[in-house]
N, C-alpha and C positions, 0 to 999 in steps of 0.2 A: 504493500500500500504506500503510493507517495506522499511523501509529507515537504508542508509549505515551510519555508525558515526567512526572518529578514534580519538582516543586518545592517551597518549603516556604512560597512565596504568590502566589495567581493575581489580577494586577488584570482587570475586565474593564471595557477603554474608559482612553483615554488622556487626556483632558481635563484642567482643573486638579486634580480630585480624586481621578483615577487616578494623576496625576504624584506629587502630593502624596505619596498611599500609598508608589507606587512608589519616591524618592527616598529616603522614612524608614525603609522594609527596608532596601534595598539599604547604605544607611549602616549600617545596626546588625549587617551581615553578613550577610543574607538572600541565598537564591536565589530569583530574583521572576519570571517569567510577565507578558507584559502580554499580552491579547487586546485588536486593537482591528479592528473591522469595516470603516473605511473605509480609503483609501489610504494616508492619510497621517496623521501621530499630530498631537493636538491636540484631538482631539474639537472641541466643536458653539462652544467660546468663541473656539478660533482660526478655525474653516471659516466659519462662521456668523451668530454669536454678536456675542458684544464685540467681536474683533479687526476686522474687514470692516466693522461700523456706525460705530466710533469711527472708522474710518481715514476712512471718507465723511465726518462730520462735520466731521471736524475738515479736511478737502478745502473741502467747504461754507465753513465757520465763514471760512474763511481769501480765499476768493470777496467776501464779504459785508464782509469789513473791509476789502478791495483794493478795493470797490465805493464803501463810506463815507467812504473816505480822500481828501478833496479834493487830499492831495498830489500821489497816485496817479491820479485816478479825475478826469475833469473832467466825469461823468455823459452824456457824449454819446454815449460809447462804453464801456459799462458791460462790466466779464469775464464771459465765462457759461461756462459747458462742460453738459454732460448727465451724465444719472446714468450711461450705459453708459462713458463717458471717465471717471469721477471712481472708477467701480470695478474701471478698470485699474489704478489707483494702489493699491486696498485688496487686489487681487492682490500686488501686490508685498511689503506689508507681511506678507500672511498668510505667504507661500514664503519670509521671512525666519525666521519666527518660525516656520513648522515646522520648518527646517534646525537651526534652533538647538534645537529638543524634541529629533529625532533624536537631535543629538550628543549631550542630557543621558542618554538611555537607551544607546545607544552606550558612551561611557565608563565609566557603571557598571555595563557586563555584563547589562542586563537582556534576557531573551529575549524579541521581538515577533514575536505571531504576528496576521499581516493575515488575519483571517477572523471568523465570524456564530458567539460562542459560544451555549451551550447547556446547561443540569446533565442528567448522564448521571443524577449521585446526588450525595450532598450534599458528597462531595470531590472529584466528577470533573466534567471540563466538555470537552466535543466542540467542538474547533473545525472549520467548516466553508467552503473556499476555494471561490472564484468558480469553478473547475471542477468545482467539486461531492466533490472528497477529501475527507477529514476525518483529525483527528488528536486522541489523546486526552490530556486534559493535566490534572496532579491534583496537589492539595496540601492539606496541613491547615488553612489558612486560605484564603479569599477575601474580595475588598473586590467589589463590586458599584460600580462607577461610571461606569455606562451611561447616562449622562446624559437631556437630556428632548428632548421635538420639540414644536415648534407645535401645538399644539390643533387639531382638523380634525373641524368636525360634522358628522355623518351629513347630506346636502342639500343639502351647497355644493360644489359642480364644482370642484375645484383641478387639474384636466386641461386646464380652460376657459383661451386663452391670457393672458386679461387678468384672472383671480383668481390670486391671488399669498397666498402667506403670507410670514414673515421668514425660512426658509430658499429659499424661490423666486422672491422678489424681488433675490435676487443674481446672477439670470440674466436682470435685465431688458435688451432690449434696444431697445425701440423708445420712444421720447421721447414720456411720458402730457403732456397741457397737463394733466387734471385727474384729480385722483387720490382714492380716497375711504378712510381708513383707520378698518377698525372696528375697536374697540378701543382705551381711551387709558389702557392701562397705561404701563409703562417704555414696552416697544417700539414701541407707537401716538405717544407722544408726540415721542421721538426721530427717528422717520421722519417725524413732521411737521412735526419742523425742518429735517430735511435735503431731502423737497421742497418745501419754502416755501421754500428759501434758495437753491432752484434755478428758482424761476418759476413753479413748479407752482400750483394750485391745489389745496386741500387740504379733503374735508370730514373732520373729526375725529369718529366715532357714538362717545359713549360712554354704556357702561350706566350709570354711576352718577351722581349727581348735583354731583360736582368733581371736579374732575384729578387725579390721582396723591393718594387718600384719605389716604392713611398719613403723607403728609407734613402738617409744621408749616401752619395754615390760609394765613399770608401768604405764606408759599412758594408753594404751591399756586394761590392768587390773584396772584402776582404773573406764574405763567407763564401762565396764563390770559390776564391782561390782555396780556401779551407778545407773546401766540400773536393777539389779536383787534386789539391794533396793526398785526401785520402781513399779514394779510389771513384766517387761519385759518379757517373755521366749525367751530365748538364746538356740535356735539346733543348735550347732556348727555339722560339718563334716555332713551334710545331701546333698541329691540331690532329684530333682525331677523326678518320674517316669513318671507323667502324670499330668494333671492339669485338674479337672474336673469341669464345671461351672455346677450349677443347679438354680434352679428357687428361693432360699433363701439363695445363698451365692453360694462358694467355698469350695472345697473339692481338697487337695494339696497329691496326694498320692507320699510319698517317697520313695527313694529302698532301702531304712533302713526295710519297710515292714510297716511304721507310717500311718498315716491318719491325717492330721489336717483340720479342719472345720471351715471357718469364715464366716461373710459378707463381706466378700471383699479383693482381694486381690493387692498388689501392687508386681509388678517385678520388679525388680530393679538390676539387674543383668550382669552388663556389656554396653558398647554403640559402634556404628557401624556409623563411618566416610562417612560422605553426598555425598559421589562421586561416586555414582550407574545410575545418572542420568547426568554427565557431559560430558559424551561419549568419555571419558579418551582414549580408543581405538583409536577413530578418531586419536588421536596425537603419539599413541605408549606410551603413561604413563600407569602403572598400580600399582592398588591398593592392598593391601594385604586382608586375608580372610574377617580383617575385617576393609574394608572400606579407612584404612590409607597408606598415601602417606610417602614414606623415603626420606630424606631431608638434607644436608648437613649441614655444621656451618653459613652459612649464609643464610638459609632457600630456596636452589635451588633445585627443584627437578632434574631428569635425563635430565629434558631439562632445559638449562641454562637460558632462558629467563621466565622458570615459577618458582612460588614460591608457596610456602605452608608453609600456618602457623594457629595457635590455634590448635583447639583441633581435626584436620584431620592429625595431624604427628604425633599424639598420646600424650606419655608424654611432661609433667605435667601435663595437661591438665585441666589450671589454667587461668580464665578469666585474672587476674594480668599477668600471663607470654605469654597471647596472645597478648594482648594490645604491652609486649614489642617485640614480636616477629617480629609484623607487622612494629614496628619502626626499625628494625635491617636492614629485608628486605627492606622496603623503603632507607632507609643508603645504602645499598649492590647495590640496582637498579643503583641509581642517579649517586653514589660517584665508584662504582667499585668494592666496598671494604666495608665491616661493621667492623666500628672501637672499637662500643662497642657489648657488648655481655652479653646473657644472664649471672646474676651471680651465683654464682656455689651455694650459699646455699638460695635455693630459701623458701621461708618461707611456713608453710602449715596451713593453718585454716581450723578446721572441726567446723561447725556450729550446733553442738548439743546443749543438753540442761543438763549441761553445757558446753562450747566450749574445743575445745583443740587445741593447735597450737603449730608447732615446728618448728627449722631452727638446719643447723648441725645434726653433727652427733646423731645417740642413741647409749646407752652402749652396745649393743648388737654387732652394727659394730666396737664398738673401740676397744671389747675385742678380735673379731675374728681379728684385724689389729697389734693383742697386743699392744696399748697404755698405758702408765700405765698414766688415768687418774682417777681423786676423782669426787665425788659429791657434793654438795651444794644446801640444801633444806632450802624452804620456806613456809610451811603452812599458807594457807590464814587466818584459824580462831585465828591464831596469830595475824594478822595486826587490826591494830583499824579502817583505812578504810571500809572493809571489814565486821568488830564487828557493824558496825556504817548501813550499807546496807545493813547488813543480808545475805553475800556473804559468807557464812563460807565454804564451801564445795571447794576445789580447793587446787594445790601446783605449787609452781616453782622450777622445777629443772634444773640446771645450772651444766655441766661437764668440767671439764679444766684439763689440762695436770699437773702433779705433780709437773715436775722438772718447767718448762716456766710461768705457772699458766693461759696462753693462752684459749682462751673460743674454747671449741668446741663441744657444742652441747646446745638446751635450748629446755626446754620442762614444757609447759602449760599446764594446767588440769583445769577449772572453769572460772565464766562470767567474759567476758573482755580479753580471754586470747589471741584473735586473736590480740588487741589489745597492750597489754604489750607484746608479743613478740617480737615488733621492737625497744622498748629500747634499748633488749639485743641484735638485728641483726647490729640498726646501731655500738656498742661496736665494734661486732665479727668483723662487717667487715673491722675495722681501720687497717693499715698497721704498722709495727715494733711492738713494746712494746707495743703501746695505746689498742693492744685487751686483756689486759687481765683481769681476774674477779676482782684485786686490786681495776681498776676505780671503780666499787662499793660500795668498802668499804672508798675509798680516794674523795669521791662526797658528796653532801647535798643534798638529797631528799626534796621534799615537805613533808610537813607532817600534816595530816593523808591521805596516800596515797597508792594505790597500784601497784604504780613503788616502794614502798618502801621493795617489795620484794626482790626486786635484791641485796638490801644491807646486810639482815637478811640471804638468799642462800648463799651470796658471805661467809660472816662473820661465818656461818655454815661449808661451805669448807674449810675455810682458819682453821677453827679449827682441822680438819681432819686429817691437816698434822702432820709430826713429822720428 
């Protein structure tokens, strides 16, 4: 028998920017609703996503330094393990970290209902359980954070057992020697550090013509070169004409006219926004080709009482900026008005192996802005941190205006560098004088350490001038 419920906000999908929402009601007094369809809360960044790749990576990363450490390692008998052993461990981490979501909605009374919702009408929404009940559940506000899924073209078999995307390579289990990943955004790039650093062989198809476009160019080149040190193959400018599965692999034919041949392939190619199945129509919202909702500065879509936020309004499309996204919206519900607001240089970590991460500008947009800004480098195999871990491979570079000496842009290449990134964000982001690259040089570092970068960059730059 169904039963009626109201609330005064329904999130639908628990991820980081359904939490987000959900936490910033529930503090300011609200009674909140969470719809989330799978078993367990956390949405696509804990099951999926971030949590499960990073946990393999950094499984990997740690292989790979036990392997290079002559202390450790006298190469005769090098550590290995497989991907299906490495994401027993990213099991763990994930059942850690949903237990701990639980308890966050648990303790502040939020209502979770495990089922596929739906808009009846533009304040009601059907939830629908695995046995096929339903239950009806209404409120005057809704946030929409039904997160995205892999991209899946019309043509390619993913029934096929050795095609795989990044939510069904979590269930790999038989050991690829050669793997071919198309796609070398984030998650093409990443997975082709974590099977290279497993033995794999790896071809990398990508559409365009460098790795991770968006980034700073020497970033971008320095994992390139990274990826072709260690055995990678990089097709940049390739497409697929067809995808053919056979009974011992994949067969990828291209309309370059190529053919490549692996056990196994990963698509990785794009992702399409969860709102196919929330009957958007019913209310007059519509979604674009793919999947994504358009959304104001305070995250309203065309109708005023709904919201949308993570990674269904597209960019950034960043667990950290959905988390904030959901607290903005909840501010905008409650108060009328969101006071704060996403900020403008939002930080980016890629989880390769090694990492890279940047905030601010790259020299690419300051030259097309003509700024006249300098550089500031810092070579990891310079630092005695670094000398001392075996961390040699990596730089920091630090851009600031010539005349102000003001920081405007930082860019990471090697492990830890998600990390040392926010040294330099919290700098950037001081207001008057205090952001510029001086405080580097006018601070005391720990020492032997690798924030001790920022001093060696700064002190690099500051040499530049004339």
């Amino acid at each position: 028998m169904s039963q009626n419920y109201h609330f005064d906000a329904i999130i639908i999908g628990s991820g980081p920017g359904g939490e987000g929402a959900a936490m910033g009601l529930v503090k300011q007094g609200a009674r909140v609703a969470v719809i989330e369809r799978y078993n367990n809360v956390g949405g696509g960044c804990t099951h999926w996503g971030t949590i499960p790749s990073k946990a393999l990576r950094h499984a990997v990363s740690r292989i790979i330094e036990f392997n290079q450490n002559p202390l450790y390692s006298d190469g005769s008998r090098p550590m290995s393990s497989t991907f299906p052993q490495i994401l027993r461990h990213a099991d763990s981490v994930i059942n850690q970290q949903t237990r701990m979501r639980e308890g966050f909605y648990e303790r502040n009374q939020c209502k979770l209902f495990a089922g596929d919702a739906s808009f009846i009408d533009a304040n009601t929404i059907s939830v629908t359980y695995a046995d096929g009940t339903q239950d009806f559940v209404s409120a005057e506000h809704i946030v929409i954070a039904c997160g995205s899924r892999p991209y899946r073209p019309a043509g390619v078999d993913f029934t096929h057992p050795r095609i795989y995307d990044s939510d069904l390579i979590l269930g790999l289990e038989h050991e690829p020697r050669h793997v071919i990943i198309y796609g070398a955004g984030v998650i093409g790039c990443e997975y082709a550090s974590i099977f290279r650093g497993l033995n794999v062989k790896v071809d990398l198809i990508n559409t365009r013509d460098r790795l991770l476009a968006f980034l700073d160019q020497e970033m971008s080149d320095s994992l390139s070169y990274h990826f072709w040190n260690n055995g990678v193959v990089i097709r940049h400018n390739e497409e697929f004409e067809r995808i053919e599965g056979v009974d011992d692999g994949v067969i990828v034919h291209l309309k370059s006219g190529k053919k490549v041949k692996a056990d196994a392939l990963l698509f990785a190619n794009g992702r399409t926004g969860n709102t196919d199945s929330l009957n958007l129509d019913k209310i007059g919202l519509e979604a674009d080709s793919r999947g994504l909702l358009k959304v104001n500065s305070m995250y309203q879509t065309a109708l005023p009482h709904i919201y949308a936020v993570g990674d269904v309004v597209g960019y950034p499309s960043l667990a950290s900026a959905a988390y904030d996204q959901g607290r903005i919206a909840a501010q905008a519900m409650i108060q009328g008005e969101a006071k704060v607001h996403l900020i403008e240089n939002i930080p980016t970590g890629i989880y390769t192996i090694p990492e890279i991460s940047s905030v601010g500008k790259t020299e690419q947009e300051l030259t097309a802005m003509k700024v006249p800004y300098e550089v500031g480098r810092a070579q990891f195999k310079h630092l005695a941190r670094a000398q001392i871990a075996g961390m040699n491979v990596g730089s920091l570079k630090l851009l600031f205006h010539r005349d102000t000496k003001q920081i405007l842009g930082i860019h990471c290449f090697g492990e830890r560098a998600a990390e040392i990134i926010h040294i330099g964000q919290a700098i950037m982001e001081q207001k008057g004088a205090g952001n510029t690259i001086e405080y580097f040089v006018n601070t005391t570092f720990n020492y032997p350490t690798m924030a001790e970068a920022y001093r060696v960059a700064a002190l690099n730059g500051l040499n530049r001038l004339f």
